[in-house]
N, C-alpha and C positions, 0 to 999 in steps of 0.2 A: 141690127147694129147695137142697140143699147144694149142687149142678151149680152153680146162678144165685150163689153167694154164694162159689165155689172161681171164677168168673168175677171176680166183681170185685172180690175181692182181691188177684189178681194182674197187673188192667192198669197196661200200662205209661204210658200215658197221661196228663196232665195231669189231665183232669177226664172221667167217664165219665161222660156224660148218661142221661139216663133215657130209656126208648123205650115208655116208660108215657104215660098222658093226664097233663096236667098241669094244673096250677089256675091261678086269676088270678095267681097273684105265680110261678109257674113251677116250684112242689115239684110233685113227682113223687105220685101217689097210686094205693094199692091199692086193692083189694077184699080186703076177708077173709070168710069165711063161718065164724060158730062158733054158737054155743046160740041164740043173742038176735037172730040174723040177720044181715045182711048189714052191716060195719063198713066205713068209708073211715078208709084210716091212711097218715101222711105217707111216702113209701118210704125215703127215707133212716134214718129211725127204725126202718123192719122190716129193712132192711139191717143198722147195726149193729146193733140185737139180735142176729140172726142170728148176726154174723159174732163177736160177740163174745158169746153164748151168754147174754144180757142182760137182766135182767128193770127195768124202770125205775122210779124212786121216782117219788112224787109231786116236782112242781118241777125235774126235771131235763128237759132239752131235750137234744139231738145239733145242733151246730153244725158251719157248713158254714166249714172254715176258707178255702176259696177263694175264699167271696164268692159262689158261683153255686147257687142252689136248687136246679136242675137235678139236679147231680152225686151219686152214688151211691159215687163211688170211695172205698172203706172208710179210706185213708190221711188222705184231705181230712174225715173227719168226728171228732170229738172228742166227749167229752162236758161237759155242761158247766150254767151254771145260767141263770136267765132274765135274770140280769144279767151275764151273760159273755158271751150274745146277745146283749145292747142295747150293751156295750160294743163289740162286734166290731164291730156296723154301723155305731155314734158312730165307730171309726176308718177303717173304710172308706167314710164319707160318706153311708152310706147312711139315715141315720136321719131320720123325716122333723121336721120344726123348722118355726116360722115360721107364715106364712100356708096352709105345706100343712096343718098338723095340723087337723085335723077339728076344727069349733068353734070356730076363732079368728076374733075381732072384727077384728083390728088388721091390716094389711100392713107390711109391712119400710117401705114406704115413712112410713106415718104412724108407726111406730116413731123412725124416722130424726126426724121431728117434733117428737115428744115427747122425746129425749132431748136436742135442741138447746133447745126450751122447758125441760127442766131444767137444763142448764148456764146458761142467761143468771140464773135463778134469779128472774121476777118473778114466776111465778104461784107458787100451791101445789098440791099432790098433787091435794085434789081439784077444783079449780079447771080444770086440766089434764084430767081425768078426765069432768068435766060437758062441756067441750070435744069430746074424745073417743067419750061415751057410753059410757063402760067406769065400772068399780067404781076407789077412789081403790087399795085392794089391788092392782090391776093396773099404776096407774104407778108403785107404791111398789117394787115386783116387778120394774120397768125401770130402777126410778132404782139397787136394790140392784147390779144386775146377775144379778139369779135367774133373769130370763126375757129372750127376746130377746138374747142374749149373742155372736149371731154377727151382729147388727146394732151397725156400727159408724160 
């Protein structure tokens, strides 16, 4: 273990990829074998542990400051919190918004809709919303600018 972890603290490299299997979004994943049986853990997290001799609180994550799941290279990881994570990916573009998140009624496109229907200003919230088939909260939520924010 120390061999692997004296490795990849000292690449000189950009980003060390992982030569592990890896999951749908591209982390890296172990095996561990302890009491309770056989555990899958993200690699990048057994790595810093490791390297950083680390035992983890509840709520903290290890983030990948390059942006690449992949990578293992001890320099690229930080630690950090679950909003320091959602932060990263909101600046790196990665976060998903919109018609991608999971359960959304609406498209950027009927967004686009409803917010021209709010600037003429004849309907009302929920008038617009019976229209729509969404909750009147929903266009009150676009008319604030709380939701749909990068529909302009």
């Amino acid at each position: 273990m120390e061999r692997y972890v004296e490795e990849v603290v000292v690449m000189d490299k950009p980003c060390k990829e992982t030569e592990l299997s890896k999951d749908y979004k591209g982390y890296g994943r172990i095996k561990r074998y302890d009491r309770y049986g056989i555990r899958h853990q993200l690699e990048h997290r057994w790595v810093y542990a490791i390297a950083h001799d680390y035992k983890f609180e509840e709520g903290e994550v290890v983030r990948h400051l390059c942006n690449n799941p992949g990578c293992i290279e001890i320099t690229h990881l930080a630690l950090g919190s679950y909003q320091d994570n959602t932060n990263d990916a909101i600046k790196a573009g990665r976060h998903i918004k919109g018609s991608r998140v999971g359960g959304a009624i609406l498209t950027e496109f009927e967004v686009l809709d409803i917010k021209n229907l709010l600037d003429k200003g004849k309907l009302s919230h929920q008038e617009i919303a019976d229209l729509y088939e969404v909750k009147r909260h929903c266009i009150a939520d676009i008319s604030s600018g709380r939701t749909w924010k990068h529909v302009k």
